[in-house]
C-alpha positions in Angstrom: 93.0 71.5 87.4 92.1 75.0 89.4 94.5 78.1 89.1 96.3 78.3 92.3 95.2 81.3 94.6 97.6 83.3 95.9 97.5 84.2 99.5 96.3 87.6 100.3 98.7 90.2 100.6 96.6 92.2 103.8 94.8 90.4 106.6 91.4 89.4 105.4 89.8 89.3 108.7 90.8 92.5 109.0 89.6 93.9 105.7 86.4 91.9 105.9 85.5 93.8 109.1 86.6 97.3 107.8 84.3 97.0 104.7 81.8 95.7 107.2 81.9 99.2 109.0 82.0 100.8 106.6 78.9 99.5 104.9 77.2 99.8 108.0 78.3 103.5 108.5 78.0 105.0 104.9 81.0 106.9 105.5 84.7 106.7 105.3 86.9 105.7 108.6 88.7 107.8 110.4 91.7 107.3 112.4 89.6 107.7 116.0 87.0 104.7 114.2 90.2 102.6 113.4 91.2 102.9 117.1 88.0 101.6 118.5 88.1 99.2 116.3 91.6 98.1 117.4 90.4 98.5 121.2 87.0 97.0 120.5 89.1 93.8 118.5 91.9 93.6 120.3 93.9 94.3 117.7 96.9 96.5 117.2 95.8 99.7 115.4 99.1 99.3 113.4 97.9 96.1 111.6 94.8 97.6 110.9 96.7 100.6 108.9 99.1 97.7 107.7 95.8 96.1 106.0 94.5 99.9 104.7 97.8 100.9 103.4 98.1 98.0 101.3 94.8 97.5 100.1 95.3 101.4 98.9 98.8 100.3 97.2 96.7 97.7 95.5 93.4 99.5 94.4 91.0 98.4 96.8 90.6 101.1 99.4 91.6 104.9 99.2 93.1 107.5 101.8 92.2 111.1 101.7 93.7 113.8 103.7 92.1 115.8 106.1 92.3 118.8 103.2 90.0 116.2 100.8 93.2 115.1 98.6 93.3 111.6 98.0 96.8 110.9 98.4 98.5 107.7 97.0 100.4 105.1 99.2 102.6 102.9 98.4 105.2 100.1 99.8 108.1 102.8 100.7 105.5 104.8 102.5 104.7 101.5 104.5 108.1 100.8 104.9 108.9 104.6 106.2 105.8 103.9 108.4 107.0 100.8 110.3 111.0 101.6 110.2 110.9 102.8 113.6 108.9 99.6 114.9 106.1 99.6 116.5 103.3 102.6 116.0 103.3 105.8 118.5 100.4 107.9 118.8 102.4 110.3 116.5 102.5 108.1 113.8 98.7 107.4 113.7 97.9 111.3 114.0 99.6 111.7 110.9 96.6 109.5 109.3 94.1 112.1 110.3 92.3 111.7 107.2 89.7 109.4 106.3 89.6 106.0 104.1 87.1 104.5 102.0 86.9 101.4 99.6 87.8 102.3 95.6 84.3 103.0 93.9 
């Protein structure tokens, strides 16, 4: 009998294309990559900081401010995020760091 897998916690077609970037480009994302990403996609920038924000609580990727601290996120920071609804421009500015996969 095989362990049961749990179902992802992030979207994995999202992740899969992040990591795909950033392979490609050899250097963390930025917040104006993860727009064009959502325009390119069609998919709302706010999933595709849901999926980085929990694959940083989780210990796959990393955020680090624009000042080079890498700052740790977790589930009340998502929370605090979203508690408004849906993203404003604000809200993403505040992400003017970059993010990167844990090495």
């Amino acid at each position: 009998m095989q362990p049961i897998k749990a179902d992802p916690l992030w979207d994995e077609g999202i992740s899969t294309f992040l990591l795909g970037e950033y392979e490609k480009r050899q250097v963390p994302l930025t917040i104006n990559d993860l727009q064009g990403f959502a325009n390119d996609q069609a998919v709302r920038v706010g999933d595709i900081l849901e999926t980085l924000f929990l694959m940083a609580i989780y210990g796959k990727w990393v955020y680090t401010d624009v000042e080079g601290n890498e700052q740790k996120l977790d589930e009340k920071a998502l929370d605090e995020l979203y508690a408004k609804g849906r993203l404003t421009q604000e809200d993403v500015q505040a992400f003017n760091g970059v993010w990167a996969p844990m090495t």
